[in-house]
N, CA, C and O of each residue as an XYZ file, in Angstrom:
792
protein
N    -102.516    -36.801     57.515
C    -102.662    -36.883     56.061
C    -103.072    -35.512     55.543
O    -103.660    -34.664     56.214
N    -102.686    -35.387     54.237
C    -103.267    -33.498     53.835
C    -102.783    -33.810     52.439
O    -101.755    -34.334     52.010
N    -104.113    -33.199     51.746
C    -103.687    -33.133     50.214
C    -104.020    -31.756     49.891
O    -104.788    -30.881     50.293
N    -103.048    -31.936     48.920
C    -102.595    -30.176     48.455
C    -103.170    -29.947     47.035
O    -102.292    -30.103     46.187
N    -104.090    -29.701     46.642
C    -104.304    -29.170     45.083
C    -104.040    -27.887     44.667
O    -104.418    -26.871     45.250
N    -103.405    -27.934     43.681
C    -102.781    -26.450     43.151
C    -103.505    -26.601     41.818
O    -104.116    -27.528     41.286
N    -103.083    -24.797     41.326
C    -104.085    -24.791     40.183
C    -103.865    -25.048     38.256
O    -104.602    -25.002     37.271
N    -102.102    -25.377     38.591
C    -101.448    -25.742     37.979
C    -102.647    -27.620     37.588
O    -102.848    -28.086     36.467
N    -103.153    -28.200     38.907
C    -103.640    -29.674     38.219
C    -102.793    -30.143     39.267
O    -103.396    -30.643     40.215
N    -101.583    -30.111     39.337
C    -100.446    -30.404     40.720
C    -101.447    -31.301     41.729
O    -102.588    -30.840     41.732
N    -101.306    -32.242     42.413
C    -101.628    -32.611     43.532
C    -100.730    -33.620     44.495
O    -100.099    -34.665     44.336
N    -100.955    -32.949     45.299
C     -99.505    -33.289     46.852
C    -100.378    -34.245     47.481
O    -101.578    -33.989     47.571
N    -100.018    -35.056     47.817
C    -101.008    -36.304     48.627
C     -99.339    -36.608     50.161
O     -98.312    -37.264     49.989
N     -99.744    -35.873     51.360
C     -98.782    -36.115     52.103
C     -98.957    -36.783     53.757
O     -99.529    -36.182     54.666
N     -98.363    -38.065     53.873
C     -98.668    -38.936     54.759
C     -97.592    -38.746     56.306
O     -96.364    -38.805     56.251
N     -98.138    -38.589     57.202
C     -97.518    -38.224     58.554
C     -97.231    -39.256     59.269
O     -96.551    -40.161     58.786
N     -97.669    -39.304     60.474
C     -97.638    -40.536     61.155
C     -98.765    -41.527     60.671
O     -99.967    -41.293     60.801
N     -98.185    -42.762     60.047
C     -98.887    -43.708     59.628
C     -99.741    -45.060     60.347
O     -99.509    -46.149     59.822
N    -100.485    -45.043     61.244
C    -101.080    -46.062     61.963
C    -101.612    -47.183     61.723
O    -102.836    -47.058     61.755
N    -101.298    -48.208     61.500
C    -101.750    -49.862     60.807
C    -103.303    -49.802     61.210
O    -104.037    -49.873     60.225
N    -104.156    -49.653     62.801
C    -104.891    -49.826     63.388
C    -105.371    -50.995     63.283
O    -104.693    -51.788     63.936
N    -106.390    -51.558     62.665
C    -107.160    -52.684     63.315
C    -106.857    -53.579     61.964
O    -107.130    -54.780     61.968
N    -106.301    -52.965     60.849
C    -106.565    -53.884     59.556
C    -105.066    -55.149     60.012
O    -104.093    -54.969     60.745
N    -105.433    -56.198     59.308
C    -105.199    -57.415     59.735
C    -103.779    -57.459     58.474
O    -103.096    -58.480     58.559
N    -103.445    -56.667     57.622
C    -102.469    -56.641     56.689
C    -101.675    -55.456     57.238
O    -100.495    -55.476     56.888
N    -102.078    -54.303     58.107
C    -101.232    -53.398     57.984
C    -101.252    -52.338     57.302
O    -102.271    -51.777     56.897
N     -99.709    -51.864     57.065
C     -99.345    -51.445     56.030
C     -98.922    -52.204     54.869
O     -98.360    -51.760     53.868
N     -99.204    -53.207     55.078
C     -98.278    -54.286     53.913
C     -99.178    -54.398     52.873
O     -98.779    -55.116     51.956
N    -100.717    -53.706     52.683
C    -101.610    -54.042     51.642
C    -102.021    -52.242     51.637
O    -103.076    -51.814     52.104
N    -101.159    -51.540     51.137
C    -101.901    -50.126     50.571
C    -101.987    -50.206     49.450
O    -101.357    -51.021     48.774
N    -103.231    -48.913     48.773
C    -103.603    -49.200     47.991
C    -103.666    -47.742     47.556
O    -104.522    -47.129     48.193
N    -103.020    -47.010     46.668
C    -102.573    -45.558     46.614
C    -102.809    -45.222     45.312
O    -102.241    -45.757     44.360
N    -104.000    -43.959     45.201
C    -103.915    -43.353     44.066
C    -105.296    -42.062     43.841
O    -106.124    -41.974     44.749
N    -105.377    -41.484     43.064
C    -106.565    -40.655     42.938
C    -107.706    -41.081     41.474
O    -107.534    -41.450     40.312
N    -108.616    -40.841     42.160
C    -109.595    -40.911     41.248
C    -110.826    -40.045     41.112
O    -111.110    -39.484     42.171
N    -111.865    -39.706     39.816
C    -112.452    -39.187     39.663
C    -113.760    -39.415     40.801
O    -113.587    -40.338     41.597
N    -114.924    -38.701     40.907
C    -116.126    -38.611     41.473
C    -116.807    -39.715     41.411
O    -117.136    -40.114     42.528
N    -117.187    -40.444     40.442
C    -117.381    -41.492     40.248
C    -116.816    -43.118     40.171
O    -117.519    -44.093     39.906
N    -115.518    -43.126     40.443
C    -114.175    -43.798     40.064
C    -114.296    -44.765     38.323
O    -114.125    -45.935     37.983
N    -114.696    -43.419     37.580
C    -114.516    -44.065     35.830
C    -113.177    -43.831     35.735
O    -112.675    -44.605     34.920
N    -112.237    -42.941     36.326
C    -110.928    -42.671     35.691
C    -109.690    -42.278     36.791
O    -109.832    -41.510     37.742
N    -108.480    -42.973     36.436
C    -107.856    -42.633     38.371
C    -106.339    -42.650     37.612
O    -105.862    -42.721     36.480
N    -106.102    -42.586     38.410
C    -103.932    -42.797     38.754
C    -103.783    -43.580     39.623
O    -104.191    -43.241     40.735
N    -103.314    -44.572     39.506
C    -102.898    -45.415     40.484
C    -101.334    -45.018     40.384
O    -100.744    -44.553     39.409
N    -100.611    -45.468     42.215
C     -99.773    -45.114     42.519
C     -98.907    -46.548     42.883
O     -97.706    -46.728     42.683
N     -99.800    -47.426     43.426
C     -99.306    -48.889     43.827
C    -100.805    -49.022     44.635
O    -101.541    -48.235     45.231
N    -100.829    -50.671     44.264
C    -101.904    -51.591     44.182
C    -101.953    -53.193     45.610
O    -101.694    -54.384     45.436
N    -102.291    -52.623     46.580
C    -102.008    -53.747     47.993
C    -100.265    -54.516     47.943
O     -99.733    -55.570     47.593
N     -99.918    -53.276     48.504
C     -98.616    -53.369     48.631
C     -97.670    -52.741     49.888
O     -98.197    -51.964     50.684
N     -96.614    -53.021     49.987
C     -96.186    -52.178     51.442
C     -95.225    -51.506     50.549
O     -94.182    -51.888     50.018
N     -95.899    -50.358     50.538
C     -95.575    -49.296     50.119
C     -95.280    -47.999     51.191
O     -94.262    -47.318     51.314
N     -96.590    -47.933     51.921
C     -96.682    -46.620     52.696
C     -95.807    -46.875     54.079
O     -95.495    -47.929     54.633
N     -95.535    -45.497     54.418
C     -94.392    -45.451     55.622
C     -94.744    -44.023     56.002
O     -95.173    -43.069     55.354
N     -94.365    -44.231     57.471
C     -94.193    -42.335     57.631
C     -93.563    -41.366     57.264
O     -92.341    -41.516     57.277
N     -94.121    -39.965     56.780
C     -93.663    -38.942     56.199
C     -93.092    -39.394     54.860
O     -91.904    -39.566     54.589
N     -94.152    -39.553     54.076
C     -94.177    -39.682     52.726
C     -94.937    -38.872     52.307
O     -95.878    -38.404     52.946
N     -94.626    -38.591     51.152
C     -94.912    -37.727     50.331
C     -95.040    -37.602     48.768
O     -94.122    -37.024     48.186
N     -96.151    -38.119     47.995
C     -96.345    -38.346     46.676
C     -97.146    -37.419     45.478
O     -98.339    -37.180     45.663
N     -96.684    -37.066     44.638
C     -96.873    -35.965     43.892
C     -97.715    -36.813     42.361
O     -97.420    -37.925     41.923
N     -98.703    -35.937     41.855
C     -99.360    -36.087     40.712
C     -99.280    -34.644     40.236
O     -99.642    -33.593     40.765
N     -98.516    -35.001     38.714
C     -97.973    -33.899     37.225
C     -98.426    -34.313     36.192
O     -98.463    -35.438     35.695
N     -98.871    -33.090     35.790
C     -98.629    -33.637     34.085
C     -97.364    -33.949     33.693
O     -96.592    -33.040     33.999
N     -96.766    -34.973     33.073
C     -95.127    -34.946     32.640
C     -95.020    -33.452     31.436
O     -94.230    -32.510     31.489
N     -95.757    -33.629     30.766
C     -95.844    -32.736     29.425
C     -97.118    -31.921     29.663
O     -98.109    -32.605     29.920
N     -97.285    -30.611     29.630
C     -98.470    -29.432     28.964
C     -98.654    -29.115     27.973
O     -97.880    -28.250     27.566
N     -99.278    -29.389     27.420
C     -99.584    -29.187     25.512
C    -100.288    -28.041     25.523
O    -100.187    -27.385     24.486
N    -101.150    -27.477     26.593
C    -101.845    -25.621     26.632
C    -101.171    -25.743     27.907
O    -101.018    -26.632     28.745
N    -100.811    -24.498     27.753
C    -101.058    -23.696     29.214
C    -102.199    -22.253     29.146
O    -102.995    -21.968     28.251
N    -101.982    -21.704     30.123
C    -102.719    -20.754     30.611
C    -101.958    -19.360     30.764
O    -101.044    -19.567     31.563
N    -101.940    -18.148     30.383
C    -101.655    -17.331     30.999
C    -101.510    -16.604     32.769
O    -100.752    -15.818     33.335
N    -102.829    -17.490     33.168
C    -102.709    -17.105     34.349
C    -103.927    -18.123     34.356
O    -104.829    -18.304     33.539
N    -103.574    -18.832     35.792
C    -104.702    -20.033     36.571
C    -105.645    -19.347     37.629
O    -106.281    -20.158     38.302
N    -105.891    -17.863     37.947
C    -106.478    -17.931     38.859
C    -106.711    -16.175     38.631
O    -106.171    -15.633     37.666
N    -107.482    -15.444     39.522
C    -107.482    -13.694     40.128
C    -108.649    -13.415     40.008
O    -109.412    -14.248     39.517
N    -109.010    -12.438     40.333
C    -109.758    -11.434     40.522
C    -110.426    -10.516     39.413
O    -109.887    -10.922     38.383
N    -111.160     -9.668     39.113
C    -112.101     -8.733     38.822
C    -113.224     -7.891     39.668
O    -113.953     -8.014     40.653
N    -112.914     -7.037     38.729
C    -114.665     -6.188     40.123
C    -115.837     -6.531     39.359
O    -115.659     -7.246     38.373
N    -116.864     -6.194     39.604
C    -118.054     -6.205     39.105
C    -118.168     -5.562     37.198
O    -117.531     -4.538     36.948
N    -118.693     -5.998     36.442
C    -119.032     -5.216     35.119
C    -117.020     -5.530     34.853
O    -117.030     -5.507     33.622
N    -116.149     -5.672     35.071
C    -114.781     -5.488     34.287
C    -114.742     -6.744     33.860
O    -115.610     -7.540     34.217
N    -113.651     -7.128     32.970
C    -113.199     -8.074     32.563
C    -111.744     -8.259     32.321
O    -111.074     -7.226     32.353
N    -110.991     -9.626     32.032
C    -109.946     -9.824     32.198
C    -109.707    -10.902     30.963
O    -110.698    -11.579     30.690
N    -108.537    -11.138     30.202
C    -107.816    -11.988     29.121
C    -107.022    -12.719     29.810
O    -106.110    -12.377     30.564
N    -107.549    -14.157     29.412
C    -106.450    -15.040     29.840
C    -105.910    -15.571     28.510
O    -106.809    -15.846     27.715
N    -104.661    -15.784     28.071
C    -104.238    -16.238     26.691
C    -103.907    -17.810     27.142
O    -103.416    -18.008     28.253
N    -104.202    -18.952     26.214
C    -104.606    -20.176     25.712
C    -103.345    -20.309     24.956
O    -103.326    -19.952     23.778
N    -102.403    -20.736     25.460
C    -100.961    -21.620     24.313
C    -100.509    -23.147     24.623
O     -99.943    -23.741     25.541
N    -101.222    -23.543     23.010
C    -100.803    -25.251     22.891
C     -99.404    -25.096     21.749
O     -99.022    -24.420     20.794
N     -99.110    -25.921     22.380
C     -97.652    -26.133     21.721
C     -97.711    -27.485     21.282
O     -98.309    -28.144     22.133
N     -97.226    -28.415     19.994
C     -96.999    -29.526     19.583
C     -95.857    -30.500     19.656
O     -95.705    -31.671     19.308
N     -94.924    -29.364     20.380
C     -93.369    -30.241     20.497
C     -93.383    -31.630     21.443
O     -94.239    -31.657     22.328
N     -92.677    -32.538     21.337
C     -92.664    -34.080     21.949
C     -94.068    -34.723     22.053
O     -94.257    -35.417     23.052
N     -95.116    -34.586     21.132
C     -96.378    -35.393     20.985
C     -96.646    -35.825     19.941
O     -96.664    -35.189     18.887
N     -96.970    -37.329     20.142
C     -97.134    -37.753     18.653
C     -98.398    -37.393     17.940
O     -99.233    -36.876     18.683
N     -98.743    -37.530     16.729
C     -99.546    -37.249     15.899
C    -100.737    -38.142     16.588
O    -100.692    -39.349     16.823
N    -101.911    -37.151     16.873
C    -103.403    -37.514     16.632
C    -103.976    -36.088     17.644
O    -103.387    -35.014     17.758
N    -105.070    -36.424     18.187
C    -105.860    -35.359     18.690
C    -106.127    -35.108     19.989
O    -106.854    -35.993     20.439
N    -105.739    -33.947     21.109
C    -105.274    -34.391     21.809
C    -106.713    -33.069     22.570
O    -106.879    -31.961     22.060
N    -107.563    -33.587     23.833
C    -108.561    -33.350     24.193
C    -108.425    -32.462     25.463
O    -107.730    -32.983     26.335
N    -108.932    -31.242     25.759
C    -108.768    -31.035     27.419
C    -110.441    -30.202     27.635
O    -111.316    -29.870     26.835
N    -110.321    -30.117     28.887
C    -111.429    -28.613     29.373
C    -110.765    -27.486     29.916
O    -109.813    -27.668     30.676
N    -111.102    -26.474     29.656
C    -110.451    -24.857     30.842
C    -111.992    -24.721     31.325
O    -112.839    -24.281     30.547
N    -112.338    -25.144     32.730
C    -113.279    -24.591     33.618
C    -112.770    -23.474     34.454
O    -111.670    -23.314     34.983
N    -113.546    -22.945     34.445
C    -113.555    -21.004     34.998
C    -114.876    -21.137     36.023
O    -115.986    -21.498     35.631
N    -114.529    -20.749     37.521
C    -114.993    -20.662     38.714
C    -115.009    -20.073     39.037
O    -113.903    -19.563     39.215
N    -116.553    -19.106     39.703
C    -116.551    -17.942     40.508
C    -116.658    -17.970     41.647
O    -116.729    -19.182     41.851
N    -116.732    -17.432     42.710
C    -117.426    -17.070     44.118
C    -118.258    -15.717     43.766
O    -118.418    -14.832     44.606
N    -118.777    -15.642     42.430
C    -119.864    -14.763     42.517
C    -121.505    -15.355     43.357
O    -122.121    -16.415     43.463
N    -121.631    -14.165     43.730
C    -123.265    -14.532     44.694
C    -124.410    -15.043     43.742
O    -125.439    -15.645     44.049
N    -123.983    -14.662     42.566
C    -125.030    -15.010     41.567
C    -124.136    -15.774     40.591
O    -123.490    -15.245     39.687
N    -124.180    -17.359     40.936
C    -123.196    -18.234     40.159
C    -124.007    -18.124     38.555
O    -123.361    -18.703     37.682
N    -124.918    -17.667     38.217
C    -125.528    -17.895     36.777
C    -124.626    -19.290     35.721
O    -125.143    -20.358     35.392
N    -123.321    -18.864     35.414
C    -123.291    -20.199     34.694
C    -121.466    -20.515     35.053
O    -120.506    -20.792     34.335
N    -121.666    -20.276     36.676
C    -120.513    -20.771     36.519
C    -120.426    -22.247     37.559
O    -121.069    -22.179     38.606
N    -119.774    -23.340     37.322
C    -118.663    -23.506     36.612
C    -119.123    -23.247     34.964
O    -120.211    -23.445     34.424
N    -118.059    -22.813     34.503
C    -118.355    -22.701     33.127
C    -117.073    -23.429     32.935
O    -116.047    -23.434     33.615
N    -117.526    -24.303     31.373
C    -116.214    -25.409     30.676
C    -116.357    -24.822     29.224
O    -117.270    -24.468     28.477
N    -114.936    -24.905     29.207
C    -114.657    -24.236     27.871
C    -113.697    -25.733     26.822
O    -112.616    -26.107     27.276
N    -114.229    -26.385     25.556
C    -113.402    -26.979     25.335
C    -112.719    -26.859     24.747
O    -112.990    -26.085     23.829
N    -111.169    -27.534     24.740
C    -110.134    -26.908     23.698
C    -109.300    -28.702     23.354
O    -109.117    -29.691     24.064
N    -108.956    -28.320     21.735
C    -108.683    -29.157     21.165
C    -106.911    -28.868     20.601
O    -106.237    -27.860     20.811
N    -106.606    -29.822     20.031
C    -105.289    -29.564     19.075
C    -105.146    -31.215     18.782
O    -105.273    -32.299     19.352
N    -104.732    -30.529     17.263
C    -104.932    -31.627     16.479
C    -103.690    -31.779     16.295
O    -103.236    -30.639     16.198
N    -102.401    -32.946     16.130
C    -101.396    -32.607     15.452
C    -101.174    -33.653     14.313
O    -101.539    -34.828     14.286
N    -100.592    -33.050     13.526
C    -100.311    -33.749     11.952
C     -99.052    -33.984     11.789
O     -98.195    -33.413     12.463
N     -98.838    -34.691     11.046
C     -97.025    -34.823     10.804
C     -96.255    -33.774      9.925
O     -96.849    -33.225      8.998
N     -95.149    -33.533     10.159
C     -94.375    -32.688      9.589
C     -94.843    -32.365      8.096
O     -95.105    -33.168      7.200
N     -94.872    -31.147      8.079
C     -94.304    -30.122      6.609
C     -93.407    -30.301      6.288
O     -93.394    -29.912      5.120
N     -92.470    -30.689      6.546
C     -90.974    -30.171      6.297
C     -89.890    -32.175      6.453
O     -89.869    -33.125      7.236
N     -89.166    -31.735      5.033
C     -88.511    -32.988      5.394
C     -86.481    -32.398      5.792
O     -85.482    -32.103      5.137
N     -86.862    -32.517      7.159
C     -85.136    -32.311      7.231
C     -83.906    -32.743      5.958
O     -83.738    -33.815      5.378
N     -83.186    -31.454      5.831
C     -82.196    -31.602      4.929
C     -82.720    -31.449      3.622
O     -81.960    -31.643      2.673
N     -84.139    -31.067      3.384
C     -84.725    -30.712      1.927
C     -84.206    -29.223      1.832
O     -84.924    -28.366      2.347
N     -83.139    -28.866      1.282
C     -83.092    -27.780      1.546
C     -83.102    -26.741      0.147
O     -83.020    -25.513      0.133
N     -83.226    -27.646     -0.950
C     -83.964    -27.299     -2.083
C     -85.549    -27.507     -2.330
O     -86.070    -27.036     -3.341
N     -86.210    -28.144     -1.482
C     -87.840    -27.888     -1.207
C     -88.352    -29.351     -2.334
O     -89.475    -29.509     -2.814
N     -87.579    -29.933     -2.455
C     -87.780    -30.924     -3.934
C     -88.868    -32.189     -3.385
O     -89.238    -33.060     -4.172
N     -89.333    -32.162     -1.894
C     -89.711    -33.307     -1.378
C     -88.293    -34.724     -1.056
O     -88.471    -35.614     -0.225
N     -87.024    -34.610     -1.896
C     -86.586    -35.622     -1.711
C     -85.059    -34.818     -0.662
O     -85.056    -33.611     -0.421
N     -84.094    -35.610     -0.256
C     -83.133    -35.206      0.130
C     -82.059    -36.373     -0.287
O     -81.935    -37.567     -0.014
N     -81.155    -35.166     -1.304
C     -80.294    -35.833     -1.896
C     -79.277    -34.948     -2.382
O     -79.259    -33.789     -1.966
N     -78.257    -35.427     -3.377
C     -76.861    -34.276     -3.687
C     -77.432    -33.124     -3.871
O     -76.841    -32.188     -3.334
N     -78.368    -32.873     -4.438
C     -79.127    -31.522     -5.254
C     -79.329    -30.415     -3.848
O     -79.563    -29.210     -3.939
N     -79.151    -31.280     -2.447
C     -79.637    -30.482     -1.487
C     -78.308    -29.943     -0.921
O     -78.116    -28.837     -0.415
N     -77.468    -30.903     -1.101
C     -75.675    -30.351     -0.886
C     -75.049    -29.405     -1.543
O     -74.082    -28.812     -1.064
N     -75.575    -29.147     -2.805
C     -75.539    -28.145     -3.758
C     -75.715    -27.093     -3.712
O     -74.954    -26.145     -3.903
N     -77.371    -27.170     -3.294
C     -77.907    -25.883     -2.805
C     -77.844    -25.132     -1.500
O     -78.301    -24.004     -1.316
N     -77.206    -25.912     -0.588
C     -76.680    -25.142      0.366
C     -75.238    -24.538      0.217
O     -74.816    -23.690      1.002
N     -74.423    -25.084     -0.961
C     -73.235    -24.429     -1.179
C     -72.905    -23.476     -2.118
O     -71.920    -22.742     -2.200
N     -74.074    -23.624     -2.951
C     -74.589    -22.386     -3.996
C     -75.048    -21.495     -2.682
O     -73.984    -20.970     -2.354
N     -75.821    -21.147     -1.970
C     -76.675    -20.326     -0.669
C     -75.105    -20.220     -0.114
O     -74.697    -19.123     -0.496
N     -74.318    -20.736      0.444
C     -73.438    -20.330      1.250
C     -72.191    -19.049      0.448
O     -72.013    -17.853      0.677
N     -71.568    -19.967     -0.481
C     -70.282    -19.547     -1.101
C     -70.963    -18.245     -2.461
O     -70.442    -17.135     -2.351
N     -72.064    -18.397     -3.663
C     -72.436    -17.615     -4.335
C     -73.278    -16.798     -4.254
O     -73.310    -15.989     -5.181
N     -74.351    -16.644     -3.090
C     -75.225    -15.854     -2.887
C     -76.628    -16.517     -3.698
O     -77.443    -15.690     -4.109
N     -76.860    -17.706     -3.886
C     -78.157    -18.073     -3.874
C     -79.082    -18.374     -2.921
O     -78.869    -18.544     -1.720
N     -80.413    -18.448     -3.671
C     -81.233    -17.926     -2.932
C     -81.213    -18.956     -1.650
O     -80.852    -20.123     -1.801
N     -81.719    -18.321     -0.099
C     -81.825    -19.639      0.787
C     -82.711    -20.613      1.122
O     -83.818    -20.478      0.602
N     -82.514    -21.857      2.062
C     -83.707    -22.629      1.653
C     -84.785    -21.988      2.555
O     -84.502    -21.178      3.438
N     -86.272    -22.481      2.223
C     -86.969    -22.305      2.566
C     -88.388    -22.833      3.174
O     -89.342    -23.159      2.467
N     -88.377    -22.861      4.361
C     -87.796    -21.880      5.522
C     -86.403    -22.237      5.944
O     -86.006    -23.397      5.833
N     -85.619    -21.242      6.443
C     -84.485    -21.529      6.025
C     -83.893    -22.890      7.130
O     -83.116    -23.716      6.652
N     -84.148    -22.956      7.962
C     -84.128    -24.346      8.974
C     -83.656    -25.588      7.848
O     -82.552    -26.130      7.784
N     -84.705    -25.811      7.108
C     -84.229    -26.855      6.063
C     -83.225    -27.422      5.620
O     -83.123    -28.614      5.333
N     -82.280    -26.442      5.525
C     -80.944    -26.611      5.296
C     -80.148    -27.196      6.587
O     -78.985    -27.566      6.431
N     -80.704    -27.271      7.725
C     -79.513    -27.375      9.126
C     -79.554    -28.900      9.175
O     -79.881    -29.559     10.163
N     -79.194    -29.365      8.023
C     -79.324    -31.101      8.488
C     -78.375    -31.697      9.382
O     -78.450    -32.907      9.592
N     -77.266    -30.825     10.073
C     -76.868    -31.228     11.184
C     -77.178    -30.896     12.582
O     -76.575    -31.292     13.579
N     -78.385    -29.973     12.515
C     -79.009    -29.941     13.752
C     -78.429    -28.845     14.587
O     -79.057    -28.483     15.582
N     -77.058    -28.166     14.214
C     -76.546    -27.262     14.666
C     -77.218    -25.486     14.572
O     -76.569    -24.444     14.662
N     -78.263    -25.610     14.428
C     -79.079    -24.195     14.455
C     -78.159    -23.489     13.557
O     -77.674    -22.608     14.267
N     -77.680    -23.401     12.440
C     -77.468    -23.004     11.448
C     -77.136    -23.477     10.154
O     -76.688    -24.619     10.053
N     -77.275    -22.836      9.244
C     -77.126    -23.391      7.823
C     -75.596    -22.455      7.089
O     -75.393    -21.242      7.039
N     -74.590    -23.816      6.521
C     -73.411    -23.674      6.699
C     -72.529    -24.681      5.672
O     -73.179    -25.648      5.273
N     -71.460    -24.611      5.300
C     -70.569    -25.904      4.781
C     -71.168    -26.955      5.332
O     -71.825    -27.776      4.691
N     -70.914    -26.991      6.907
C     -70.821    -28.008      7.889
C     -72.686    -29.006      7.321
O     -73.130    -30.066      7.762
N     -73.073    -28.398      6.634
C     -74.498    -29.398      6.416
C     -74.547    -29.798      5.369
O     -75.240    -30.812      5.283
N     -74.023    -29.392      4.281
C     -73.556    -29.636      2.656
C     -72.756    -31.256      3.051
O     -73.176    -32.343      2.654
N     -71.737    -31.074      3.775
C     -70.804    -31.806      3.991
C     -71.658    -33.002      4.714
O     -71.504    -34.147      4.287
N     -72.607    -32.742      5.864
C     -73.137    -34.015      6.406
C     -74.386    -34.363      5.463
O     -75.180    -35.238      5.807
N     -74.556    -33.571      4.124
C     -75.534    -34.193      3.697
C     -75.165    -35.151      2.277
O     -75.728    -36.085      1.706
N     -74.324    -34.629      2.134
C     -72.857    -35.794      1.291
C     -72.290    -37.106      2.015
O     -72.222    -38.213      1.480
N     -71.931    -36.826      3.195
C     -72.532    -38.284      3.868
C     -73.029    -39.040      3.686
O     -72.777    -40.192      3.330
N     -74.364    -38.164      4.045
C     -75.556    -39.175      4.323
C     -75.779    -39.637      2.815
O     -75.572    -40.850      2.766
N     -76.079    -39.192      1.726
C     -76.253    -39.771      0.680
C     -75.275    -40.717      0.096
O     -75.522    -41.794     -0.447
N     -74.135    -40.156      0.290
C     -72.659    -41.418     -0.469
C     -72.595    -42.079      0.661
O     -72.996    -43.210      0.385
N     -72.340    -42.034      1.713
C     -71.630    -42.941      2.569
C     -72.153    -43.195      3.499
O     -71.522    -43.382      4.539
N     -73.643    -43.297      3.426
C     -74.164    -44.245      4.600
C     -74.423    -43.075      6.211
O     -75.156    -43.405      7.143
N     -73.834    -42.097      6.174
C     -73.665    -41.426      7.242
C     -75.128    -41.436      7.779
O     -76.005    -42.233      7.445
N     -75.247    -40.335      8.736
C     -76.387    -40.555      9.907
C     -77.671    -39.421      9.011
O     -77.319    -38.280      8.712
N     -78.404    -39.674      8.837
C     -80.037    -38.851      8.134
C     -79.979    -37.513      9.097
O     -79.853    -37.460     10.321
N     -80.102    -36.536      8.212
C     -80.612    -35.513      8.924
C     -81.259    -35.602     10.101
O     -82.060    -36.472     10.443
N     -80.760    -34.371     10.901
C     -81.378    -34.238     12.158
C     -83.231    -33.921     12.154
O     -83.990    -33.112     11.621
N     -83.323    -34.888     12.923
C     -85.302    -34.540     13.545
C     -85.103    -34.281     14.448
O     -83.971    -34.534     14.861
N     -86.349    -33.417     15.596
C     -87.025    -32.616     14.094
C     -86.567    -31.462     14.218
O     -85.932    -31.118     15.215
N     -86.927    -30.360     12.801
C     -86.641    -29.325     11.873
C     -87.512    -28.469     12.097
O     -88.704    -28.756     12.214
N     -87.077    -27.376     12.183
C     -88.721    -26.406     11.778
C     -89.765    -26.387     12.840
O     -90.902    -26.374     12.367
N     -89.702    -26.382     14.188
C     -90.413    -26.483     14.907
C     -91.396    -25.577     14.898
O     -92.295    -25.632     15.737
């Protein structure tokens, strides 16, 4: 057996030769997963089941990272210092508040305050921006088909930010969105593309 922690959070949990020994179920009742120090909080993997076999091998990910890190790990000398940059991103999470820690670990001889926990938050809110508003009016309607064909063909002004206008999702603003946004208003067609403006 050997578990692998990386500093990514990653953890490899990997099973070799598997021996039933004396238990009276076997393998037919494993019970697979990780949990905290205390067991308040875990991952379960499967729950008294015949699950386990030899040379298996089971992995724990985050599916999604909402921060990362510039760098998870290195070095310094004495008296120097080093920047690690902190990027949360909001893309594929729904709206509310979303909680972590960055603990920072030394092998200094004089641990003074380390582990040290740093907390970091991100809040997310729902969109600014209503796809296909591409006159800024709050609503999306002919007035927005307009104004992307006034912006295209006469040189008016563009929408803003200009994304607004791509209500077909095609990373640009064009006929081709005037036209699907005439659609969508007369004839039922498909609503602007979500989401906009990332």
């Amino acid at each position: 057996f050997q578990a692998i922690l990386y500093p990514s959070g990653q953890v490899t949990l990997q099973y070799g030769t598997m021996n039933p020994g004396a238990d009276a179920d076997g393998l037919e009742g494993a019970t697979i997963g990780i949990e905290n120090a205390d067991a308040t909080e875990g991952l379960e993997v499967v729950f008294n089941a015949a699950y386990m076999h030899d040379n298996l091998a089971i992995e724990f990910f985050m599916p999604y990272q909402w921060m990362t890190l510039s760098q998870y790990g290195g070095s310094i000398l004495p008296g120097e210092s080093d920047t690690v940059l902190c990027t949360f991103t909001s893309v594929e999470l729904d709206t509310g508040v979303y909680n972590s820690d960055i603990v920072i670990t030394s092998n200094d001889p004089d641990p003074g305050d380390s582990p040290m926990t740093i907390g970091a938050e991100l809040t997310v809110v729902g969109s600014a921006y209503t796809c296909g508003d591409a006159n800024g009016d709050e609503d999306v309607n002919i007035a927005d088909g307009v104004f992307i064909i006034n912006y295209v063909f006469k040189g008016g002004p563009p929408p803003d930010p200009l994304c607004l206008g791509d209500a077909n999702g095609d990373d640009a603003v064009n006929v081709a969105d005037a036209v699907y946004l005439i659609n969508y208003v007369f004839k039922d067609g498909p609503a602007p593309v979500e989401p906009c403006c990332l």
